[in-house]
C-alpha positions as CSV (number, residue, x, y, z in Angstrom):
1,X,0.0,0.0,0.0
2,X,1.1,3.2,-1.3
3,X,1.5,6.9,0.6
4,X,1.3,9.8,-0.8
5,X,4.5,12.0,-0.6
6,X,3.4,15.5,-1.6
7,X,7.0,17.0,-0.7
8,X,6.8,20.3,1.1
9,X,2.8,20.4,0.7
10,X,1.3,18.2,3.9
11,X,3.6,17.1,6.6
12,X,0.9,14.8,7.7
13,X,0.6,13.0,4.0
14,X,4.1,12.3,3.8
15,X,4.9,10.8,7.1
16,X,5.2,7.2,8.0
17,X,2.2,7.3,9.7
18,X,0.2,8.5,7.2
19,X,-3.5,6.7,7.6
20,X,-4.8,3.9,5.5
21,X,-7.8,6.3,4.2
22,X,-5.8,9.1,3.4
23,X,-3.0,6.8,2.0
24,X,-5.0,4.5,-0.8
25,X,-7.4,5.8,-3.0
26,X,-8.5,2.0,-2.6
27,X,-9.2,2.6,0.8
28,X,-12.3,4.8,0.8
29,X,-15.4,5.0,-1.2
30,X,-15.8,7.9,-4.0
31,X,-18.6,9.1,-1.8
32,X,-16.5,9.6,1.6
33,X,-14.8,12.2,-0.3
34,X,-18.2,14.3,0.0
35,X,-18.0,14.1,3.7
36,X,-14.2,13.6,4.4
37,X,-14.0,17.2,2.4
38,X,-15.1,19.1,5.4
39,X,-12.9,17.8,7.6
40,X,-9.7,15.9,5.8
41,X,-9.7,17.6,2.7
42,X,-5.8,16.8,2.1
43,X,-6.8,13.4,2.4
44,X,-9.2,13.9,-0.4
45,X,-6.8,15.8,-2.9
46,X,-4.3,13.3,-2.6
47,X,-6.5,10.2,-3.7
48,X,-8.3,11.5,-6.5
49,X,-7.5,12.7,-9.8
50,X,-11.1,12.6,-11.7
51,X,-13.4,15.3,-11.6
52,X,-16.8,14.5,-13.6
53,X,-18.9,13.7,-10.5
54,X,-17.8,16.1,-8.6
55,X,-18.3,18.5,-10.7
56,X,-21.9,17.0,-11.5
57,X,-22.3,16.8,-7.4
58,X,-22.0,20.8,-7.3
59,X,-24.0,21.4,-10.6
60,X,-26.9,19.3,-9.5
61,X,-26.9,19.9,-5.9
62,X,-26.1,23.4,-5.7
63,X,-28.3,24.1,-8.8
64,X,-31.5,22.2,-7.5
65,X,-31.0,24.2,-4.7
66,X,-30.8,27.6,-6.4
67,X,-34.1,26.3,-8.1
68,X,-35.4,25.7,-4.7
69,X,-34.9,28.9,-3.4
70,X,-36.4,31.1,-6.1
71,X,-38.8,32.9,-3.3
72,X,-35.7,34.6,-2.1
73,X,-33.7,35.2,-5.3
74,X,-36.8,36.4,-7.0
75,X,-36.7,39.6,-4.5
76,X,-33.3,39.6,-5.0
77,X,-33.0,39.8,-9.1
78,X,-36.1,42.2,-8.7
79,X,-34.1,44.8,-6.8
80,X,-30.6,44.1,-8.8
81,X,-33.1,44.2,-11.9
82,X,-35.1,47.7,-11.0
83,X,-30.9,49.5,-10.1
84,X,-29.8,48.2,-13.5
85,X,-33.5,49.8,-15.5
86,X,-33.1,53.0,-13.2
87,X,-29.9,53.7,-15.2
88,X,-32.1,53.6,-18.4
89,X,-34.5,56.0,-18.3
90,X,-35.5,55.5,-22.5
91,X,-37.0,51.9,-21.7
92,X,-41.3,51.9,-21.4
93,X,-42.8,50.1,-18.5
94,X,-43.8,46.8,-21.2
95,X,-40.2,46.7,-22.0
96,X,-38.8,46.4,-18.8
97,X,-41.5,44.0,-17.9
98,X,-40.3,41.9,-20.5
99,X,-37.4,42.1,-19.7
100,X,-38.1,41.2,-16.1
101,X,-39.9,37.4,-17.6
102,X,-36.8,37.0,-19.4
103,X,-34.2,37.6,-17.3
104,X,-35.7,35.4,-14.8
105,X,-36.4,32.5,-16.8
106,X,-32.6,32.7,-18.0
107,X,-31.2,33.0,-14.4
108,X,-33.1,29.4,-13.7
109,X,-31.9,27.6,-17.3
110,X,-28.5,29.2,-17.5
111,X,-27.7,27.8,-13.6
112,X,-27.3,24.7,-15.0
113,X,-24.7,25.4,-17.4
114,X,-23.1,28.3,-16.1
115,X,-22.4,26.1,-13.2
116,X,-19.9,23.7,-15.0
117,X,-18.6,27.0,-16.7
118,X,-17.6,28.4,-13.7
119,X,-16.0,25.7,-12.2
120,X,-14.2,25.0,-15.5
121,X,-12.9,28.3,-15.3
122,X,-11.9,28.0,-11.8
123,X,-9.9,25.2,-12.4
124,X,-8.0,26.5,-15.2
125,X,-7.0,29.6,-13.6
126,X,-5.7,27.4,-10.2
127,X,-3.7,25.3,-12.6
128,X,-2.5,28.7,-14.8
129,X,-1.5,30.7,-11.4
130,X,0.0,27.4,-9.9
131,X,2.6,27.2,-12.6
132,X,4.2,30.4,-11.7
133,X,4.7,29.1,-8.3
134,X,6.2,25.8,-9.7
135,X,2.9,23.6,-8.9
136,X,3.4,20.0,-10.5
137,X,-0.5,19.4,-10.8
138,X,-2.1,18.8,-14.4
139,X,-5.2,20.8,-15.6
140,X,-7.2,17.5,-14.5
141,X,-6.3,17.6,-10.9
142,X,-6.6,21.5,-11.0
143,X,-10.4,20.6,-12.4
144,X,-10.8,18.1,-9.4
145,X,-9.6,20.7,-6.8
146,X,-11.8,23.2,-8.2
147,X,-14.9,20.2,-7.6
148,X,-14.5,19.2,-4.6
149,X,-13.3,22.8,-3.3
150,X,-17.0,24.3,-4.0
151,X,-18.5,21.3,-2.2
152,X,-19.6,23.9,0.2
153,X,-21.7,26.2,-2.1
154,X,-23.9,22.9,-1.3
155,X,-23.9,24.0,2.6
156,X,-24.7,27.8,1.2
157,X,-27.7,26.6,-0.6
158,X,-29.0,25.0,2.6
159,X,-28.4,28.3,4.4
160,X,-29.9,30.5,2.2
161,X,-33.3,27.8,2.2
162,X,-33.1,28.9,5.9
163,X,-33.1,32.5,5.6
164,X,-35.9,32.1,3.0
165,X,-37.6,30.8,6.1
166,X,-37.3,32.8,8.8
167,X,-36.6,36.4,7.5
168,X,-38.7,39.0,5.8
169,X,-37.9,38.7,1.5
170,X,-38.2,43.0,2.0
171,X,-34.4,42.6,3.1
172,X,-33.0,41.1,0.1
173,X,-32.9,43.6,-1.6
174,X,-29.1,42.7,-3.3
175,X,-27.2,39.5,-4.2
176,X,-25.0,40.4,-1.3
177,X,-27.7,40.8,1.2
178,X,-28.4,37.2,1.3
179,X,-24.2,36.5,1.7
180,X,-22.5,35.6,5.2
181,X,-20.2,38.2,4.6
182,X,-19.5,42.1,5.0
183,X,-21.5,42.4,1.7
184,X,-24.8,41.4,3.8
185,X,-24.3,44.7,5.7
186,X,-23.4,47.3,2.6
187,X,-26.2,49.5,1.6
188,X,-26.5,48.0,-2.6
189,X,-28.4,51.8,-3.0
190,X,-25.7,54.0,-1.6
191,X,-22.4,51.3,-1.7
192,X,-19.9,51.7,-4.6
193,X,-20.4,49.1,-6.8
194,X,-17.0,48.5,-7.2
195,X,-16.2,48.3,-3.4
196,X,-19.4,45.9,-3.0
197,X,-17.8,43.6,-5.8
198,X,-14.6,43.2,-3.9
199,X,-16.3,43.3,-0.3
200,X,-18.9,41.0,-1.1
201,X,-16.3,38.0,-2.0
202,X,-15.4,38.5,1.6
203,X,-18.1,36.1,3.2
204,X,-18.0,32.7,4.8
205,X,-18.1,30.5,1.9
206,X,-16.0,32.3,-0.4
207,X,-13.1,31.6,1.6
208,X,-14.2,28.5,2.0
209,X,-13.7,27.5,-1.1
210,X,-10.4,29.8,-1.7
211,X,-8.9,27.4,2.0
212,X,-9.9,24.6,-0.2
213,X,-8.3,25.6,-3.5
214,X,-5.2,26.4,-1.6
215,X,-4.9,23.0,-0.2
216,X,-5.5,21.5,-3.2
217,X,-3.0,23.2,-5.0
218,X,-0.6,22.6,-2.2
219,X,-1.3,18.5,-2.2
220,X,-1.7,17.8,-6.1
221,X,0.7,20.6,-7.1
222,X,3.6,20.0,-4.5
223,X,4.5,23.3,-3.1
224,X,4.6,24.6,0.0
225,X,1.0,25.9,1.8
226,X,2.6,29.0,2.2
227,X,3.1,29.9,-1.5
228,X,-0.1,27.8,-2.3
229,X,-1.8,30.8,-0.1
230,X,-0.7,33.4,-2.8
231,X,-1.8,31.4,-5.2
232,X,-5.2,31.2,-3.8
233,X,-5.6,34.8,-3.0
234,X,-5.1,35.8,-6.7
235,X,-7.5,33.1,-8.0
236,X,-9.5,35.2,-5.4
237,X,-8.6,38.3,-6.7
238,X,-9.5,36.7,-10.3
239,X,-13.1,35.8,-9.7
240,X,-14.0,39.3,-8.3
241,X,-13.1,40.3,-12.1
242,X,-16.4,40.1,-13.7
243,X,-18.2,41.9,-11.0
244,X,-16.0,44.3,-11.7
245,X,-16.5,44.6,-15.2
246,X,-20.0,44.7,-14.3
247,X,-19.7,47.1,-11.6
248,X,-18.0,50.0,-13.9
């Protein structure tokens, strides 16, 4: 039986006394990965290479749940919707009506593939940002990271189901007002959509998935955490770029 030896990544990978589960990918069932995520996610990293189900874990469950929680986004894309048309003045009522149907029919179809998109995307930049810190990881193992990394926008779902159910829908009155983050306390009226971009991607799950990504990178790309952590924060820094662009 095998060990992994990420050198300079995970101390606790590349010692003796490494554990059977975290030492065989034999040793535990594709399905422990969902669970051993949240708690041994080096473990995870180190046995896997493939990424179609998890990938296809996150697509379906955090999409069903983004379908299940359309009483609270439906607020939400009303009030993002009505500071976007306030900025066009030369649209009639009918148009922005139709507008409205349309937009929220294609925020519920294009979950499901903007979903793989992003997580494509994700991926590549880990892998593309890993290689100027020397990372040894291929684009597959940078897509499997990237999977099992946004395991938690699962958990997010979940929470947002629960606000839906116990707070008033008049408070989401932004995407970021739903967040577990400094953006659930910025003003989306008054707040510089630029600063709300940035702040917003400071919230609970966000870094989440960014700890995730690091370790990741550090196990599959073997490199130290330390520069793994750079790493992470530009891919960060990278995903806060199309708000921006949509923010100016």
């Amino acid at each position: 039986m095998t060990e992994p030896t990420s050198q300079g990544a995970d101390a606790d990978l590349s010692t003796s006394t490494a554990s059977p589960t975290a030492a065989s990918p034999a040793s535990a069932s594709v399905w422990e990965d969902f669970i051993d995520i949240f708690y041994a996610p080096s473990a995870v990293f180190a046995r896997r290479r493939g990424f179609i189900l998890p990938m296809l874990v996150v697509v379906i469950g955090a999409g069903a749940l983004y379908l299940l929680n359309s009483a609270v986004w439906a607020p939400v894309m009303d009030a993002e919707m009505a500071r976007a048309f306030a900025k066009r003045p030369e649209l009639t009522p009918e148009q922005i009506e139709a507008a409205r149907k349309i937009g929220s029919t294609m925020n519920k179809i294009g979950v499901v593939f903007f979903l793989p998109f992003v997580l494509f995307l994700t991926g590549l930049a880990l892998w593309v940002v890993g290689k100027f810190f020397d990372a040894k990881e291929t684009l597959g193992q940078a897509l499997m990271v990237a999977s099992y990394a946004n395991i938690p926008r699962i958990v997010e779902g979940v929470v947002t189901s629960i606000q839906g159910l116990l707070l008033d829908p008049s408070h989401f009155t932004g995407r970021w007002r739903v967040s577990i983050g400094v953006g659930r306390f910025l003003d989306p009226d008054t707040t510089s959509p630029a600063l709300l971009a940035l702040l917003g991607r400071v919230d609970v799950f966000t870094i989440w998935v960014t700890v995730l990504l690091v370790i990741g990178l550090s196990v599959t790309g073997k490199i130290p955490r330390s520069r793994a952590a750079i790493a992470g924060v530009i891919v960060w820094f990278l995903g806060a770029v199309p708000l921006l662009l949509q923010a100016r």
